[in-house]
N, C-alpha and C positions, 0 to 999 in steps of 0.2 A: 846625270847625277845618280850615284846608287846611291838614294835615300832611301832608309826600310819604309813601308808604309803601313805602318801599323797606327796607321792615322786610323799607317798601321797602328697599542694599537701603531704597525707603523703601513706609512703609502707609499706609492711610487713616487719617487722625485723629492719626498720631504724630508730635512734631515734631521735628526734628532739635535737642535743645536739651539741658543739661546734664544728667547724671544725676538733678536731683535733680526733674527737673521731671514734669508731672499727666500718666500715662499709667493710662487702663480698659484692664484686661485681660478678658476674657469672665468667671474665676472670679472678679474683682471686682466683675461687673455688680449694681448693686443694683437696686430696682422705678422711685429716684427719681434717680437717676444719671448719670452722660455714659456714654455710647455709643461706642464705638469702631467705625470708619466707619458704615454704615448699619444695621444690623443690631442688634435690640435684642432679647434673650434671655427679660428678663423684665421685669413691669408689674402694680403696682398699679390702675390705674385702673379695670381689666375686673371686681377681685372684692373689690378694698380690701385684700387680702394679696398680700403679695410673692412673685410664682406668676409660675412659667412661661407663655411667652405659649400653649405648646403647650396648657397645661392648660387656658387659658382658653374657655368652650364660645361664642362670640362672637367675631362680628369685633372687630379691632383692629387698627389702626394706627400705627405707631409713628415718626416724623418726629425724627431725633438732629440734633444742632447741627453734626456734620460736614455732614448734608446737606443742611441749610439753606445755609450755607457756599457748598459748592458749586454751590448749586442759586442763586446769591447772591437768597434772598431778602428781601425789604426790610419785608413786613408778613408776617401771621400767614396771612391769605386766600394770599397768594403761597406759602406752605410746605406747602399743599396740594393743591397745582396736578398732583401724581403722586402720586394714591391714589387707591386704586379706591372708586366709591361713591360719591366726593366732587365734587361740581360748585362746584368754587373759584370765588372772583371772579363769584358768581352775578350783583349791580349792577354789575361793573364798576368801575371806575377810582373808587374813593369815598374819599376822605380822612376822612370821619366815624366806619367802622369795618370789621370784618373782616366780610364775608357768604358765607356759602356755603348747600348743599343737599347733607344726608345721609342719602342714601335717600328724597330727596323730599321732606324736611322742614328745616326748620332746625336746626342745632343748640344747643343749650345752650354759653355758656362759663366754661370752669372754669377756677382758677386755683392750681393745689396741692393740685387735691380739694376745693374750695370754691368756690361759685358763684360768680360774679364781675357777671354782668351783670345787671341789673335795671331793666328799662324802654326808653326806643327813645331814640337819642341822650342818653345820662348817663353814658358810663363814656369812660374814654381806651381807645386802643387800645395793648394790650400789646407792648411794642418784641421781634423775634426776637432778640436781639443777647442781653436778659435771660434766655435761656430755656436748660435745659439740653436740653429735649425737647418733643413736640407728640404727643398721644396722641390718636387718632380711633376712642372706642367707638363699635359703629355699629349700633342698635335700640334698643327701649328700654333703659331703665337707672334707672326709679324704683325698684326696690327695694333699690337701694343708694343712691341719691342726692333720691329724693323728687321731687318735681315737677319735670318733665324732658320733652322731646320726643321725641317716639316715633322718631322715625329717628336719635339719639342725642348728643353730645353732645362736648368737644372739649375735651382739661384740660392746661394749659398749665404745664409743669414750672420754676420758675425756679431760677437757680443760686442754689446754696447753699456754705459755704464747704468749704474742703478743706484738710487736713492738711498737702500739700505746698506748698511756695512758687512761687509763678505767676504772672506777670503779662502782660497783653496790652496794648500799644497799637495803635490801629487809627483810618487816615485815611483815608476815600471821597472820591471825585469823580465826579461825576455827569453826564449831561445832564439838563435843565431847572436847572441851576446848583446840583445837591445839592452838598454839602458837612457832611461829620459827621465831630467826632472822637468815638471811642469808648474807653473804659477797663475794664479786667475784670483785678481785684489779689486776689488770697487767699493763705490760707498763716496762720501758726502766731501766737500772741499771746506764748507763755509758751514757756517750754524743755521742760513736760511734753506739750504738747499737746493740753492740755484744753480751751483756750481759742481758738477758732479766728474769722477774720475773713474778709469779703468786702465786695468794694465795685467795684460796677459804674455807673459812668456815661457818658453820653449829650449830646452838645452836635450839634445839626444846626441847618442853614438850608438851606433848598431853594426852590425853585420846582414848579411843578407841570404836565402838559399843557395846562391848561388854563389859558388867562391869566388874569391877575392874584388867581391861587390858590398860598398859601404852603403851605408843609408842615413848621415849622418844628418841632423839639421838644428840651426838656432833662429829664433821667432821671437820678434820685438812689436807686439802689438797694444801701443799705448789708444788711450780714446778721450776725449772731454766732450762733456755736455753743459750748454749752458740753456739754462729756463730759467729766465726772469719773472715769466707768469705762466698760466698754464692756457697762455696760447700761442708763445713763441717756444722752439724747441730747433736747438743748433745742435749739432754732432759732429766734429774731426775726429776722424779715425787717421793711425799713421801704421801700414805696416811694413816693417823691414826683415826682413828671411833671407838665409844663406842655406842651401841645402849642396852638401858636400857626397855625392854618391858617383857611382857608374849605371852601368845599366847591364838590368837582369836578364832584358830581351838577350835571345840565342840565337833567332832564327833558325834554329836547325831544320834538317829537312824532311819529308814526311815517312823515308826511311830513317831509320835509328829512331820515333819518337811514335807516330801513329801506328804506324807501319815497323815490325820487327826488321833486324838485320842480322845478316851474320854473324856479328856479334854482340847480338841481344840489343835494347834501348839504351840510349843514350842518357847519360845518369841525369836527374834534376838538378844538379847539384855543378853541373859540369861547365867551365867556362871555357867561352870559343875565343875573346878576345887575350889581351898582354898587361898580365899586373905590371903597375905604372905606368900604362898608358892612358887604357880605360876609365875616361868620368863621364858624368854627367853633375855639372858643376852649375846650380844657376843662383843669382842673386835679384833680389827684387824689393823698388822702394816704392810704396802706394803710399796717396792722398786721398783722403776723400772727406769731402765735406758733406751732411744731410740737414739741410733747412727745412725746416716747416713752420708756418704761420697760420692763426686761425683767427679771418681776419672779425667775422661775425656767424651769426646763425648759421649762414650760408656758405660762405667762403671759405677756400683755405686753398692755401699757395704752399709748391713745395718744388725745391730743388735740389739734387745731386748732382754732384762732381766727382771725377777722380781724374786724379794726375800719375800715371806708372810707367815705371822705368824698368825694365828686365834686361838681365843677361844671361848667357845662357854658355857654360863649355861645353861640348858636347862632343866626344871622340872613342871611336868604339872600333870593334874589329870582330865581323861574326861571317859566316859560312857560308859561301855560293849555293844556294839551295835549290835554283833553276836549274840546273845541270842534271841528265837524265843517262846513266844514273849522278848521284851526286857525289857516291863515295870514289876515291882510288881505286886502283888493281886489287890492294892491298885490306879494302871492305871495311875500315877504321878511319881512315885519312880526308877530310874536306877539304877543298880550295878555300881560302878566305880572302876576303874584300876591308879593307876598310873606311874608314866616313867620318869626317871632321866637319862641324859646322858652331860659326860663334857668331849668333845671331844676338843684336842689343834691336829691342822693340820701347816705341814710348809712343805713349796713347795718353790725348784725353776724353774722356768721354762725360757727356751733360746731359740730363732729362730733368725738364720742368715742365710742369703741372699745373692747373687751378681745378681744384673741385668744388663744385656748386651743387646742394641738397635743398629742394625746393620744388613744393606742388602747385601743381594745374590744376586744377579742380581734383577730380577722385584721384589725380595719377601723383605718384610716387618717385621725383628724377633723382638719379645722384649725378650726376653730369660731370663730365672731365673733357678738359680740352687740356694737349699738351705738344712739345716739340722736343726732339732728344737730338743729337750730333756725336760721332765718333769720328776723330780723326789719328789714325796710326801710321809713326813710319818704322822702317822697319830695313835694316843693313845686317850683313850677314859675308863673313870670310869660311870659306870653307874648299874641301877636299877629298876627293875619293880618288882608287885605284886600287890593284891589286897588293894585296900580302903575301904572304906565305902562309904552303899550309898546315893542316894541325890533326895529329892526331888525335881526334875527342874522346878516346877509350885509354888511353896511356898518354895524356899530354905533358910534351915538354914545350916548356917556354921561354921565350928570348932569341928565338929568331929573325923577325922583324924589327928592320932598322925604321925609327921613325921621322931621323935626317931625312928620307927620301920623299915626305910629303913637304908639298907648297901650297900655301893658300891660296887663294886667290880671291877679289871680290867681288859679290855678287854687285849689280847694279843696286841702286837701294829701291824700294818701295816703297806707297803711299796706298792710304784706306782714308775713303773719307765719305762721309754718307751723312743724310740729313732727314728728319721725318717731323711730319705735322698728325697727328691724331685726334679723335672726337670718339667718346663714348656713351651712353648714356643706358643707365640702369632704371628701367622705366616697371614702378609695382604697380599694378590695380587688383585690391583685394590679395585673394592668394595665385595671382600669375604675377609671375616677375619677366621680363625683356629685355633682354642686353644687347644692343647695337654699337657695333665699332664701324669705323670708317679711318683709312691710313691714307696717306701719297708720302712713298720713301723717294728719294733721290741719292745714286751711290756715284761713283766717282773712283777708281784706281787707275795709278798710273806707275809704270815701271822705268827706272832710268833709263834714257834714248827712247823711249819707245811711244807710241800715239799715247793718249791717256783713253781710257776704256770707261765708259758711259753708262749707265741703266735708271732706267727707275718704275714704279710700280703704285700702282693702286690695291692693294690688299682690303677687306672686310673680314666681319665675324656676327654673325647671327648667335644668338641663344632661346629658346624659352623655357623657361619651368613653370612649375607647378609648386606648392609649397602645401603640405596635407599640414594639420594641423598636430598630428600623433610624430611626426619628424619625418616625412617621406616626400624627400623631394624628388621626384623624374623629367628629367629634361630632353631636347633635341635642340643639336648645336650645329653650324657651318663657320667653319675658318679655313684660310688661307696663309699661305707661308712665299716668302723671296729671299731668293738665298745670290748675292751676286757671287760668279765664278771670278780667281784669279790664274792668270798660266794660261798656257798655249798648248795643245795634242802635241806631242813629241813628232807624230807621226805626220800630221796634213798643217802642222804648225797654223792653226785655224786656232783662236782665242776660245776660251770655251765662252757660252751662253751662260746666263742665271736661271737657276733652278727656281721651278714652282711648282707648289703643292697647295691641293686642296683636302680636306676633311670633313666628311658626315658624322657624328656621334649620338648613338641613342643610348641613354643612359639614367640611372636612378641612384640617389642619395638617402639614407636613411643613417639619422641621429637619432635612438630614441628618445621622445622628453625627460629631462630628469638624468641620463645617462651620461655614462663619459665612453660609448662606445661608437663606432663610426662602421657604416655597412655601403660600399660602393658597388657596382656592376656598370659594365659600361661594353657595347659593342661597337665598334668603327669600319671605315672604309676609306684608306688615304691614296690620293693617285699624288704619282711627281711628277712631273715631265725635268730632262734633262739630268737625269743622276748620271755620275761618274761612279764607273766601274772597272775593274780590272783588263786590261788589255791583254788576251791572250797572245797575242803576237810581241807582245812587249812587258817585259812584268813589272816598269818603271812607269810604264805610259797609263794613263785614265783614258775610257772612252765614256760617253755620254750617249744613253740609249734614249728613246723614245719616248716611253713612258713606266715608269713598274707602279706596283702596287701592295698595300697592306692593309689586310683586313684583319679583325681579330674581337675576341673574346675579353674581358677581363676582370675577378672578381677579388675584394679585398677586404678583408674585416680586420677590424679593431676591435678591442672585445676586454673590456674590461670587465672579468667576470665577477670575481668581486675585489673591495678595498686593496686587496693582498694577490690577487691573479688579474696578470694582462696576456693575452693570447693575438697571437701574429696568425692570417690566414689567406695568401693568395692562390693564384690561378691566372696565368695568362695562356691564348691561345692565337698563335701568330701563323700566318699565311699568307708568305709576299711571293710575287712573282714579276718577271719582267715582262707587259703587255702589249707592248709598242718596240724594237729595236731589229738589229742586224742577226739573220740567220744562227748567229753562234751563239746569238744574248736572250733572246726569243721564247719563253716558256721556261726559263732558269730560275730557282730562287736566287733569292740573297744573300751574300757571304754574310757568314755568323751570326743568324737569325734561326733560334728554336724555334720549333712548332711547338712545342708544349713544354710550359715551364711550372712547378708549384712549391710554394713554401711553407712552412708553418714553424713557428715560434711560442714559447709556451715560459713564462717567468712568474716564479708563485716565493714569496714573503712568507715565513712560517716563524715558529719556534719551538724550542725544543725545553722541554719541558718549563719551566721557569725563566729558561734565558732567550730573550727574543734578540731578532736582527738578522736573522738568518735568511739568507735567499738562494735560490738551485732555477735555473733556465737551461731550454735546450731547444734546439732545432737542426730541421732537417730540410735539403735542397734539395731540388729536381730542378734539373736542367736538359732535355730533352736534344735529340740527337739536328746539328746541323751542317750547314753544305757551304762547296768551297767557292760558290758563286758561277761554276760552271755545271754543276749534280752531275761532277767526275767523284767526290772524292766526301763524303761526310765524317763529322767531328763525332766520335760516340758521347752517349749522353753520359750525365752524371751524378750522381745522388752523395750529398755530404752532409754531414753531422755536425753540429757546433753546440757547444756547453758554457755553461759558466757557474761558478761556486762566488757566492758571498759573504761577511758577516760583515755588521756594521754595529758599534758600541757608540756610545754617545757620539762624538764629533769624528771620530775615526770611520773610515771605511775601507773595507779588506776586501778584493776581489780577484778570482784566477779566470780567465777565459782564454777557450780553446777552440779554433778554427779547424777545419779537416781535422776532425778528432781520430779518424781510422788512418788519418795519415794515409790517403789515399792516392796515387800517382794518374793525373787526368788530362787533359789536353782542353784547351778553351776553344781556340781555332784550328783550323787547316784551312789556307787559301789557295785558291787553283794555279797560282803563282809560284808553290812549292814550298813552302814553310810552316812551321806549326807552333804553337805559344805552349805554353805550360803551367798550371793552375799552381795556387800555394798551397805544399805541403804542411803539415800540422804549425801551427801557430801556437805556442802557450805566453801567455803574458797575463805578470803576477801583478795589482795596482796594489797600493797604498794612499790613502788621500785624509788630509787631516782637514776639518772645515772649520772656521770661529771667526 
């Protein structure tokens, strides 16, 4: 199959708006909550209890919808482009979904605490707009969540309804012709307040860099909450999304893009595949239910659910880029391939819980015992073969007959996996201890074929320290299990399940009294059993020995005063392969910087008399990386991002600008022959009315 692999006085956040309207105060912050400007106090995602971020013995990072907002980001990859650790936008410009690298690996995506993704092009991509927050735990984390990537994983908070009455309208305008209007209504059903509502939707049409590539999408995300006291609390969420695009991936190859060619780079702008052929079409209907019960002092029961159904069109046509050289006689001309795949995935997934808060004499438990279950299958028709090919410097189009593909179907597939957990958050005085203890049990099976077996015992150690001035420094151990699905191309041998362990020395500083957040944190991750590029095959994965990731990492928050919040990381990443075959042996990792830093700077002013005004800016470093064989590195990159404000009573006017120098950069090169391509300037103008 050629599948690409690109698996391949005013404050922040408050609005000038009637009494009655949705303001977070810090003592209202809850784990699953809006955030008041940048700065998020506390989070479920690090330990599955609603726990201070200080307390949590891992990194974490926490991305609030103010600063999405400001940062105007447009997908989920974009809202991580300032966190340490994180190599956002690892493919570049991709309409198909969100990628990054955390702490050298992929992460998992999560959606409310519940997996969300399952398989390589099957899911749509979750809109920011629906989100209340962006959580980035960062190492392992199977013992709370089961089969999970070792450098950790990424849980996407959606809004849920609220008490008070609210509503948002909101109109973008864009370059490449975006245009979206957006909706976000909540607020009270009954006079008691038991019965509460939300409804968030989505209407876009766009264009895209790359010609004749749409981006188009509609988002129907209704919610109910029912609390009858303030110790039961239900939640259905429903969401349905149609996203109507192609895809911006080109694959071109490392001549014409890293590498000059005879006739100069290959434009960003330039498409490899066939208007009317090329989509990438998917639809998707999610359920999900969130229970919570508080049965006494002690007790409290909690379940999630979700029910989703995805489809996926996915039909594209881009450029043999393995081929040495790649162009024609003629130094213009690529061979092209193309790839059809209509894969429909349905998953449910369940994690239930009891938490129990209750002392032993001096000590301090919050105790969790719980069991979570995913089961997904997954069918899929699809189609490769050669095209015709294409001039990418003068292209004409419409030579490719697309009568001559046939589907065919794959066998279907099964995912099915089961875990039991125990935690316990043990304080005495100012030392806090966090023990996990896992047994997953997974299960896949492909049509005809054996069913494929694992399971695992994982753990998680933490200790901290809690100073009393807000300096908490901790030392943590986790472990991660990741079961493999597929067979080597080559020795047709199943792969193995990948595992990882993690050391993390690390310190946390809240000042008391502040709304600023100060992290550092240094690690050491080994994995055994990664899948890597096969030089002998650029389709095939092998699975080396063992590699590793060590690294640096520093991140403030910085709320300098009422009116300045200030973004400030630092990561410092050194992986390599420790363990493997002569050729993998001493290699780093494809599209892993050594040295990444950010800074963000957003300051609230006014001018003379007339306040509301707001000016932000920041600047990217992305440091130079390799194609996974240290044949071929990516140049590094440094880009600039802006934003202009004003805001009048309930109106809010905002412009923000991505690559403001409009700079033309490359995110990848893989040793496989192909290179991605970063987004050129972004300007998109909001409008948002609140009451």
């Amino acid at each position: 199959m050629l599948a690409p692999a690109a698996f391949a006085a005013e404050e922040k956040g408050q609005l000038e708006l009637p009494s009655q309207s949705i303001t977070a105060t810090a003592s209202e912050e809850t784990a699953d909550g809006p955030v008041k400007g940048y700065v998020a106090k506390r989070s479920a995602t690090g330990v599955k209890t609603d726990t201070p971020i200080t307390e949590i013995p891992q990194s974490i990072s926490v991305i609030s919808a103010d600063r999405m907002r400001d940062q105007g980001a447009l997908t989920v990859q974009d809202a991580l482009r300032y966190v340490s650790g994180v190599r956002a936008e690892t493919f570049g410009l991709d309409s198909r979904g969100d990628w990054s690298k955390v702490r050298g690996s992929s992460p998992a995506l999560f959606l409310d605490g519940l997996q969300q993704s399952f398989g390589t092009y099957t899911n749509v991509r979750t809109d920011p707009f629906t989100l209340e927050r962006l959580e980035v735990l960062k190492g392992p984390a199977s013992m709370l969540y089961g089969q999970s990537p070792v450098g950790g994983l990424i849980n996407q908070v959606s809004k849920r309804p609220k008490a008070e009455q609210h509503t948002e309208v909101q109109l973008q305008y864009g370059n490449y012709n975006r245009k979206q209007v957006a909706v976000d209504t909540t607020g009270s059903l009954n006079p008691q307040g038991t019965l509460l509502y939300r409804l968030v939707a989505i209407q876009r049409d766009s264009d895209t860099q790359v010609d004749h590539v749409k981006d188009n999408r509609q988002v129907l995300m209704p919610s109910l909450t029912w609390r009858p006291n303030d110790d039961i609390d239900w939640t259905l969420l429903a969401n349905i999304q149609r996203d109507d695009s192609g895809s911006t991936t080109q694959f071109f190859p490392h001549k014409g893009t890293v590498w000059n060619a005879p006739y100069g780079r290959i434009h960003s702008n330039r498409f490899a595949s066939e208007p009317g052929f090329d989509e990438y079409d998917s639809d998707q209907t999610a359920l999900t239910s969130q229970f919570s019960w508080h049965l006494n002092d002690t007790w409290t029961l909690r379940q999630n659910l979700r029910w989703q159904k995805s489809k996926v069109s996915y039909q594209s046509i881009y450029s043999v880029f393995a081929k040495n050289p790649p162009f024609k006689p003629d130094n213009q001309t690529l061979d092209r391939v193309y790839y059809v795949s209509k894969p429909e995935v349905k998953v449910w997934v369940a994690d239930q819980n009891a938490e129990a808060r209750f002392d032993t004499g001096p000590l301090q438990h919050t105790l969790l015992l719980g069991g979570d279950y995913q089961h997904a299958v997954s069918n899929r028709d699809g189609a490769s073969g050669n095209a015709t090919p294409l001039n990418v410097y003068e292209p004409v189009y419409g030579t490719f007959d697309p009568s001559v593909i046939r589907l065919t179907a794959d066998p279907e597939q099964r995912v099915m996996q089961k875990g039991l957990y125990a935690q316990d958050q043990i304080k005495y005085e100012q030392w806090l201890l966090t023990l996990g203890l896992r047994k997953d049990w997974s299960a896949s099976q492909t049509q005809g074929s054996a069913r494929q077996k694992d399971d695992k015992l994982t753990g998680r150690a933490g200790l901290t320290y809690l100073f009393d001035n807000g300096i908490a420094p901790y030392l943590s151990y986790s472990e991660s299990f990741q079961p493999q699905i597929g067979l080597n191309r080559r020795t047709l041998e199943p792969y193995v399940p990948l595992k990882g362990k993690q050391w993390e020395l690390g310190v946390k500083y809240q000042p008391v009294g502040s709304n600023s957040l100060y992290t550092a944190a240094v690690y050491d991750i080994r994995e055994q059993n990664r899948r890597m590029p096969d030089p002998l095959d650029a389709m095939n994965t092998l699975q080396s020995g063992e590699t590793r990731a060590r690294g640096l990492e520093l991140e403030a928050l910085v709320t300098v005063t009422p009116a300045w919040d200030l973004i400030g990381t630092y990561s410092y990443t050194d992986t390599t392969v420790i363990k493997g075959s002569p050729a993998e042996q001493g290699k780093r990792l494809a599209s892993v910087p050594e040295n990444m830093a950010s800074v963000w700077s957003q300051h609230r002013f006014s001018i003379g008399d007339i306040s509301g005004f707001s000016v932000g800016a920041g600047i990217r470093y992305v440091g130079t990386s390799w194609d996974g064989a240290d044949r071929l590195k990516t140049p590094s990159s440094t880009l600039v991002d802006a934003m202009l404000g004003y805001r009048y009573q309930n109106w809010n006017l905002s412009l923000n600008a991505t690559n403001l120098e409009d700079k033309t950069y490359y995110t990848t090169c893989l040793a496989r022959g192909d290179c991605f391509i970063g987004n050129r300037r972004t300007l998109v103008g909001t409008l948002a009315y609140n009451f």
